[in-house]
N, C-alpha and C positions, 0 to 999 in steps of 0.2 A: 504494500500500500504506500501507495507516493503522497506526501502529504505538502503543501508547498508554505510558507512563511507566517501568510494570513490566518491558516486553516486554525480552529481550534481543533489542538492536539489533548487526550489523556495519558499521564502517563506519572508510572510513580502517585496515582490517588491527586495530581493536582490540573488544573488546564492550562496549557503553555503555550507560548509561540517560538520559544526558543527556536536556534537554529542547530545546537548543539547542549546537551544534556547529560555530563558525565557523573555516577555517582559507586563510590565505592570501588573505584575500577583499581586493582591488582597487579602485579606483575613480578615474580622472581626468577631471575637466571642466580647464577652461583651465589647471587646474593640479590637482596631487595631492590629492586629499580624504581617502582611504583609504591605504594603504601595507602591503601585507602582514600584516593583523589577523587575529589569532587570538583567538580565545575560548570560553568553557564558560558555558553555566550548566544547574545540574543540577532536574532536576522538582522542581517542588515546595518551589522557592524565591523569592524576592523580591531580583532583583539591578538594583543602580542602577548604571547607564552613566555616567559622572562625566565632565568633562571641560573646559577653558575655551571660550572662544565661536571657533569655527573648529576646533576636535580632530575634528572627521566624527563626531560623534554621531547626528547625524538621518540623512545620509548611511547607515553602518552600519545601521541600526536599516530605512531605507528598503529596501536591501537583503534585510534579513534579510525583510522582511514582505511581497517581491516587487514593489516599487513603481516601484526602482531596479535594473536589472541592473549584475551588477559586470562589471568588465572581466576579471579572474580570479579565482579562488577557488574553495570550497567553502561551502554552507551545509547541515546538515543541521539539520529540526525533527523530533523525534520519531523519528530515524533514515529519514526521509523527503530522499532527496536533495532539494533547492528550484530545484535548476536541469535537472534529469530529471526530475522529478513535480512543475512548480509549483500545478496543481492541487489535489491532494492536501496540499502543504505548506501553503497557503492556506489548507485548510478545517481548519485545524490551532489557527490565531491568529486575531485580530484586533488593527488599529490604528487606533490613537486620535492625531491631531497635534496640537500645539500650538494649532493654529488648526482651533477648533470648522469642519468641511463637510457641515453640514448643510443639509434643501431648506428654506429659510425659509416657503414657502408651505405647507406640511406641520403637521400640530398634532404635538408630541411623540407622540401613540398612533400617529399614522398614518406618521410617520416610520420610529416602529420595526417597525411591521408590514411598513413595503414593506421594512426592512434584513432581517428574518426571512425574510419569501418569496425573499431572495434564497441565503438561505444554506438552503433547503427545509424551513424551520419550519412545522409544522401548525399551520394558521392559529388554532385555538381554542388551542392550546399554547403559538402568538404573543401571543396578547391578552393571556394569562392572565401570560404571563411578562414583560411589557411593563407592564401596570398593576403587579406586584409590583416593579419596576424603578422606574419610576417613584416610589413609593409610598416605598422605600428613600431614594429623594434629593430626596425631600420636592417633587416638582411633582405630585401627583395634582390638586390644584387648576388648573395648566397645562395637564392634560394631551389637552385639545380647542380650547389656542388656538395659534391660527400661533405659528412660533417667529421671525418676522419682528422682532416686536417685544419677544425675550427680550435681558436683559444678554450681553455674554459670559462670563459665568460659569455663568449658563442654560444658554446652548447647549453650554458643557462639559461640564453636565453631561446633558443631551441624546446628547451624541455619546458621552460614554461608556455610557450603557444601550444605543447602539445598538452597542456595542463587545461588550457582553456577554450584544447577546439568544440569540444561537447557543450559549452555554459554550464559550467557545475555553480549548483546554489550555493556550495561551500565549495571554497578552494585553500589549503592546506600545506604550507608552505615552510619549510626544515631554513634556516638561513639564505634566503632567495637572492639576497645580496651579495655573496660567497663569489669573489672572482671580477665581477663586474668595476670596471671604472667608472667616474663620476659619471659623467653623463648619462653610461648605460643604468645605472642605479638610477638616478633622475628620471628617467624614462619611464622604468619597472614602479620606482614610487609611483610617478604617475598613472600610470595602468591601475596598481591595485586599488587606489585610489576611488577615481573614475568607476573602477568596477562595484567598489562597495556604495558609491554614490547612486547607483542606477540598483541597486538593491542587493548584490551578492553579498555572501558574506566571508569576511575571508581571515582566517588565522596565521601565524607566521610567528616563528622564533626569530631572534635577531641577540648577539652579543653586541649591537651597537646601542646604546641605549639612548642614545640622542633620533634615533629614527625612530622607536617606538614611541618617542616623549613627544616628539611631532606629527607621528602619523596615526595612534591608535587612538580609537575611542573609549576603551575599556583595556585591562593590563592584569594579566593573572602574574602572580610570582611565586616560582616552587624551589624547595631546596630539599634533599634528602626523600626526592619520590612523595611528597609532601603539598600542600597548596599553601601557603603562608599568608598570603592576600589575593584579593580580586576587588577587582573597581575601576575606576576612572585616575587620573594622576591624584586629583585635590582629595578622595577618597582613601588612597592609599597614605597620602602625606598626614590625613590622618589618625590613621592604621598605626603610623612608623611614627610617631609623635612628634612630625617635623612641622616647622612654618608655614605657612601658606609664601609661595616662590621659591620653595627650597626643590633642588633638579630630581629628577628622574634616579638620578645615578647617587643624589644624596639617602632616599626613602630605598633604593635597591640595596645600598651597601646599610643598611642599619634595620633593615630584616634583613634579609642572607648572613650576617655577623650573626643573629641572634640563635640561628638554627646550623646547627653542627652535619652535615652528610652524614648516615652510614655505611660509609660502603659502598655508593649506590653508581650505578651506570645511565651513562647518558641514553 
């Protein structure tokens, strides 16, 4: 059951429109990664997953996008249970990792065509939407040669048009920044932007904390497989018992200080 932003959703005994609905979710490899994580983010917003190196962010985020099964929990997208209908939650998002996986032998067009046919793009619909994609992040010049021999910053931005040839309501984003020079960062802000303005919603880790402080509307912060806060900046500042104008990076280091890791993997 596809349910889209507007719709009232049941779920967990409450009605929602959330876009994503994380509770209790789990996860241990040799040691704890996750730890009974709960979270919200509502349609039609831009929230950054924050967190230092080893918090379970890509973890989480693996999970929520079905890559990773948790060990317990709950995840709903869209009011779509993800672990009774993963299916259906699938065809909901798309994600994009840190590390551009794309087929090298492949030119950018043909890439994203064979990503569209997979997600049941009409194929003239595919081209059409694929050269406008491209065209957006400036490789229409690229866009017939192998991507064997693009930068990684290329192929990020590669893998992201193949993130958004479908229009996923949720688009799910590991550090999308990774690689990119000014400009082409500029760009991508731009994009996701633009995209959450027109109603998508879109999540995205970032160790740059001055891009989250600028671009998110809401800011979860985890540390030790953990949630330590959620909110808006002025929300969290105060959470973190800071001033009102005190930075991003002031309220990140003074939760993070206060919560120890165990252990835990990214």
């Amino acid at each position: 059951m596809l349910i889209t932003s507007h719709a009232r959703v049941w779920f967990w005994g409450r009605v929602l429109t959330e876009a994503l609905i994380v509770r209790g979710l789990n996860k241990t490899f040799a040691k704890p990664a996750v730890s009974d994580l709960d979270l919200t983010v509502h349609a039609g917003e831009l929230y950054a997953l924050l967190g230092p190196n080893g918090a379970g962010k890509t973890t989480t985020l693996r999970m929520v996008a079905g890559l990773t099964q948790p060990d317990s929990g709950a995840v709903a997208i869209f009011g779509v249970d993800a672990r009774k209908d993963p299916a259906a939650a699938k065809a909901l998002l798309a994600w994009a990792p840190d590390e551009a996986m794309i087929y090298d032998k492949l030119s950018p067009l043909e890439y994203l065509e064979f990503v569209a046919g997979l997600w049941n793009v009409e194929p003239k619909a595919a081209k059409a939407k694929a050269e406008q994609l491209l065209e957006t992040l400036g490789l229409t010049s690229e866009a017939r040669r192998r991507c064997e021999g693009f930068s990684r910053g290329m192929k990020q931005k590669v893998a992201l048009a193949g993130a958004l040839i479908h229009d996923p309501k949720l688009l799910i984003l590991d550090e999308p920044l990774t690689g990119l020079d000014a400009a082409a960062a500029r760009l991508v802000k731009d994009m996701l932007r633009a995209r959450v303005d027109a109603g998508a919603t879109v999540i995205l880790t970032t160790h740059i904390l001055e891009v989250a402080e600028r671009m998110a509307d809401r800011i979860g912060i985890i540390a030790g497989g953990r949630l330590l806060a959620e909110g808006t900046l002025d929300e969290l500042r105060g959470k973190a018992g800071e001033a009102s104008g005190r930075t991003l990076e002031d309220v990140f280091l003074q939760l993070t200080s206060e919560a120890v890791p165990q252990g835990v993997v990214a």
